[in-house]
C-alpha positions in Angstrom: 0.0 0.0 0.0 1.1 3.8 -1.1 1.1 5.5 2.2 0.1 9.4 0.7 2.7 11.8 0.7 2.9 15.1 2.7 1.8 18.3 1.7 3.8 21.7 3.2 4.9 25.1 2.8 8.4 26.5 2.2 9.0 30.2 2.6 12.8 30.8 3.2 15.3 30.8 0.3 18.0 29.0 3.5 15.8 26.2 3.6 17.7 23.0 3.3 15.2 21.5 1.1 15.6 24.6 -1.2 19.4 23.9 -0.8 19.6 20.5 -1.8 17.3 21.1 -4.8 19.2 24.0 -6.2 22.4 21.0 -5.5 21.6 19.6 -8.4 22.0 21.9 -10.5 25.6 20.6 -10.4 26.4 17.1 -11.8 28.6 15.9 -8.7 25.1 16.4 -6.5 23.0 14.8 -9.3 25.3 11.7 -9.8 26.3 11.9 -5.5 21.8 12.1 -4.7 20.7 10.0 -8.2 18.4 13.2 -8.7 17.6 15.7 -11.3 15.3 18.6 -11.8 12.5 19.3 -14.5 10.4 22.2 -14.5 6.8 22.6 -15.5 2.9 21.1 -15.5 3.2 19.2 -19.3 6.9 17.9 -18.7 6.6 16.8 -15.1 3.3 15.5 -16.0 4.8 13.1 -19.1 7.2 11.6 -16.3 4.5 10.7 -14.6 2.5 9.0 -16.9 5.6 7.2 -18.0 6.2 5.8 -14.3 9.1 8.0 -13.0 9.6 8.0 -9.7 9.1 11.3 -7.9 11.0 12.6 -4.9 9.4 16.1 -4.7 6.9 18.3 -6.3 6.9 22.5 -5.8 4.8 24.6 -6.9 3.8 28.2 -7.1 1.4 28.9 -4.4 -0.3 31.6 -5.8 -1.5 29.4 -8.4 -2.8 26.4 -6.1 -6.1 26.6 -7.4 -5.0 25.9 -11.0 -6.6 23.0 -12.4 -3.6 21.5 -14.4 -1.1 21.8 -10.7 -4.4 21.0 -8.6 -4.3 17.8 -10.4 -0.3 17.0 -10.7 -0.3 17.6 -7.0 -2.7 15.3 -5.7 -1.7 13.1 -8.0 2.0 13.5 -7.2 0.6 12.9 -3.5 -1.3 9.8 -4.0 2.6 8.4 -5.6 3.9 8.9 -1.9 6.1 12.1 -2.9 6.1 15.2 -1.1 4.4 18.3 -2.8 5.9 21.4 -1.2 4.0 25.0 -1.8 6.6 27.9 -2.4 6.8 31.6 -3.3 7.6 32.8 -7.0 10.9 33.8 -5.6 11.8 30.6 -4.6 11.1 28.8 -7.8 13.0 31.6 -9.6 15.8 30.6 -7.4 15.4 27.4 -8.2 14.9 27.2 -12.2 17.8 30.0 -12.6 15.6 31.7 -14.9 13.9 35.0 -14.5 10.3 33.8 -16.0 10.4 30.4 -14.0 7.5 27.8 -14.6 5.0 27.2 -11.6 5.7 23.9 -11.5 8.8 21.9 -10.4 9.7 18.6 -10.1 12.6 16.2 -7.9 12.6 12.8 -9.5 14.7 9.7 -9.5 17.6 9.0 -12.5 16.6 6.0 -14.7 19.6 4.2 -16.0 19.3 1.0 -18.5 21.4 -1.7 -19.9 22.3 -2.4 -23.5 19.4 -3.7 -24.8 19.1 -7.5 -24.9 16.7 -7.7 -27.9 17.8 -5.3 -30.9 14.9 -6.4 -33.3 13.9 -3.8 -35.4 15.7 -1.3 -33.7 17.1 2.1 -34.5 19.2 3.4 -31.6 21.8 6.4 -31.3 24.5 6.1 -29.9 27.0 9.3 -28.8 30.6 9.7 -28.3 32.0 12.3 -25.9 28.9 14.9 -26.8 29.8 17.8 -25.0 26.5 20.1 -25.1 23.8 19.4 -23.1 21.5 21.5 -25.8 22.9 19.1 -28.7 21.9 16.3 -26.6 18.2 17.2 -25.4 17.7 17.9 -28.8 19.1 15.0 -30.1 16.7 12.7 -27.2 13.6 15.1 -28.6 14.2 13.5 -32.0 14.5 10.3 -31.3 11.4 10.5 -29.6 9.8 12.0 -32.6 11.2 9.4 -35.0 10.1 6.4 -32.9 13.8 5.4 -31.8 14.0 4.4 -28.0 17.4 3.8 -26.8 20.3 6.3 -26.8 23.9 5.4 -25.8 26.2 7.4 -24.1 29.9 6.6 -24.8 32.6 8.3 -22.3 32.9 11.8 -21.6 29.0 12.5 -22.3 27.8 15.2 -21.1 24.7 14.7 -18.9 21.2 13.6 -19.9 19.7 14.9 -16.2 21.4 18.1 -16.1 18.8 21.2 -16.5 19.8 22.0 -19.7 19.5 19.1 -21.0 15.7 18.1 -19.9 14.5 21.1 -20.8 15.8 20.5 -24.5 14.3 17.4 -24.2 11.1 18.6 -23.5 10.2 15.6 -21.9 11.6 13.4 -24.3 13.9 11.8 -21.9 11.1 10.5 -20.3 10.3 8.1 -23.3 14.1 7.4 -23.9 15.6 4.3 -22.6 19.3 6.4 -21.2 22.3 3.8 -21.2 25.9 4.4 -20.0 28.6 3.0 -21.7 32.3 2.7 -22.7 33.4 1.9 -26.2 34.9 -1.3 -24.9 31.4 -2.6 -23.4 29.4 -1.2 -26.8 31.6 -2.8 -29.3 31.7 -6.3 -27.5 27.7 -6.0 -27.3 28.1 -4.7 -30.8 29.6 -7.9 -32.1 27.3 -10.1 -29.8 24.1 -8.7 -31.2 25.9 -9.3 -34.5 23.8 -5.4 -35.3 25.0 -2.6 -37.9 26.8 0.0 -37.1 26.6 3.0 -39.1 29.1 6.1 -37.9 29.3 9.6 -39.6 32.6 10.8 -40.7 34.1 13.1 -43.5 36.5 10.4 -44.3 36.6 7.8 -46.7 32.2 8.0 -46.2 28.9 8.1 -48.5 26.5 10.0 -48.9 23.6 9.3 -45.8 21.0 8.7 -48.5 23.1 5.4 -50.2 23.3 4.1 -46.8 21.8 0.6 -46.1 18.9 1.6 -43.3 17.6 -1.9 -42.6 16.8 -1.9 -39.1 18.4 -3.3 -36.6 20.9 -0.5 -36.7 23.2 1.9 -34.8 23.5 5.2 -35.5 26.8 6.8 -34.3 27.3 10.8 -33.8 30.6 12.5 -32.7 31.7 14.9 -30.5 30.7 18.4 -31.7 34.4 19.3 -33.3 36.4 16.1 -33.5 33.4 13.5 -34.5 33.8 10.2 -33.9 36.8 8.5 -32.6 39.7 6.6 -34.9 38.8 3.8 -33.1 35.1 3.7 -33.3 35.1 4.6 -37.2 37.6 1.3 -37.6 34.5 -0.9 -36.3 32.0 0.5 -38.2 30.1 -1.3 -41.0 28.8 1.7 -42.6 30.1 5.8 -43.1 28.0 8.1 -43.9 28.0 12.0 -44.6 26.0 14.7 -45.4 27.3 16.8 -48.3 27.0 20.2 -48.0 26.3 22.6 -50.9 26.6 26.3 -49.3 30.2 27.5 -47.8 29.6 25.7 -44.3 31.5 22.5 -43.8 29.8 20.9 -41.1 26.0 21.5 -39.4 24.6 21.5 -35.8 25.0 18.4 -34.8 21.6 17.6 -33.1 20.6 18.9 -36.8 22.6 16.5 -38.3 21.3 13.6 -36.5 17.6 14.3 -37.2 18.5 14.5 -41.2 19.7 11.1 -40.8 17.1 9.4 -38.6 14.5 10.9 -40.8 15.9 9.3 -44.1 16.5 6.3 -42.2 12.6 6.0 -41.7 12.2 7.2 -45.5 13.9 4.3 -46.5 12.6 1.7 -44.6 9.8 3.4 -42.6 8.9 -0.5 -40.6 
């Protein structure tokens, strides 16, 4: 049985509560507490529904009689979370922005494994992606195009910090997140016997000759060096997109959603 959880008011800004939430606005606190922050009714709402676990809920108490919050909060109650009524000045504090949402949410990290089935899969995987923008972008298509899994290789930045969720726009919530190094991925790679497709400049085709027949992975760099020497060496398949204007490279969150989206052109099962 659920026992309900607690509903209070916060008023000080030196509240440890407040303390520890504005913590994770740092990844040592986020990784240290296995916590993360998203802001707002429609986001926090989508965790719910896809079975997050929620630590705390704030919201703006000079809105407690809005209908969308009336119903997160009891709901968010009924989960056994806290839901904690603040001032606007604390969920400024909190969202470090100066038009802050009136809704904001504590839940739990959810990690997965490399997936055990790969049947007609299209997953991403990243290597050493530096910008948490690029990367809730990146999770937001996905989501779009139907792809569920996203590996992060290395230095990654991470999926749970602020910037990153809120580029997601509650993407994340319908991505399966896995860790990984390039020693764990390739051995899975080779067990799961799945193609491996990597972008490069060198020695690659052009994205639309590409062989798209799901199972596949799709491999995106780091935002100036790409993809490693040694990843490239164990991939099946290169691909690039030409470009025809005097840029030599696009956004790569950009670049990934060109290539999911032919990939579903081409075989759209």
């Amino acid at each position: 049985m659920v026992v309900s959880g607690k509903q209070y008011e916060i008023s000080s800004l030196t509240n440890n509560k407040v303390k520890l939430i504005n913590s994770l606005y740092h990844r040592k606190y986020r990784k240290d507490l296995n916590l993360f922050v998203a802001e707002g009714v429609r986001i926090c709402k989508e965790a719910l529904e896809n079975n997050w676990d929620i630590k705390y809920l704030l919201f703006n108490k000079e809105n407690k009689d809005n209908l969308a919050i009336h119903d997160l909060v009891n709901e968010t109650t009924s989960l056994g979370a806290d839901t904690i009524a603040v001032s606007s000045q604390i969920l400024s504090k909190l969202s470090h922005k100066d038009n802050p949402q009136n809704v904001l949410g504590v839940f739990i990290q959810k990690w997965h494994r490399l997936p055990n089935s790969v049947d007609n899969k299209r997953i991403v995987a990243l290597e050493n992606v530096r910008d948490p923008g690029n990367l809730g972008t990146i999770l937001r298509t996905m989501d779009g195009m139907g792809a569920s899994d996203c590996v992060l290789l290395n230095e990654c930045t991470d999926p749970f910090s602020y910037e990153a969720v809120r580029a997601s726009m509650g993407a994340i919530f319908n991505i399966n997140i896995i860790a990984s190094n390039l020693e764990q991925f390739l051995k899975w790679k080779s067990d799961k016997n799945i193609s491996l497709i990597g972008t490069s400049l060198k020695k690659a085709s052009n994205y639309t000759k590409a062989n798209w027949k799901t199972p596949f992975v799709l491999a995106m760099g780091n935002e100036q060096n790409g993809l490693s020497d040694e990843f490239i060496n164990n991939c099946d398949q290169l691909i690039k997109i030409p470009m025809l204007g005097k840029s030599d490279s696009l956004n790569l969150a950009v670049s990934t959603g060109i290539v999911l989206y032919e990939s579903i052109r081409k075989n759209p099962n």
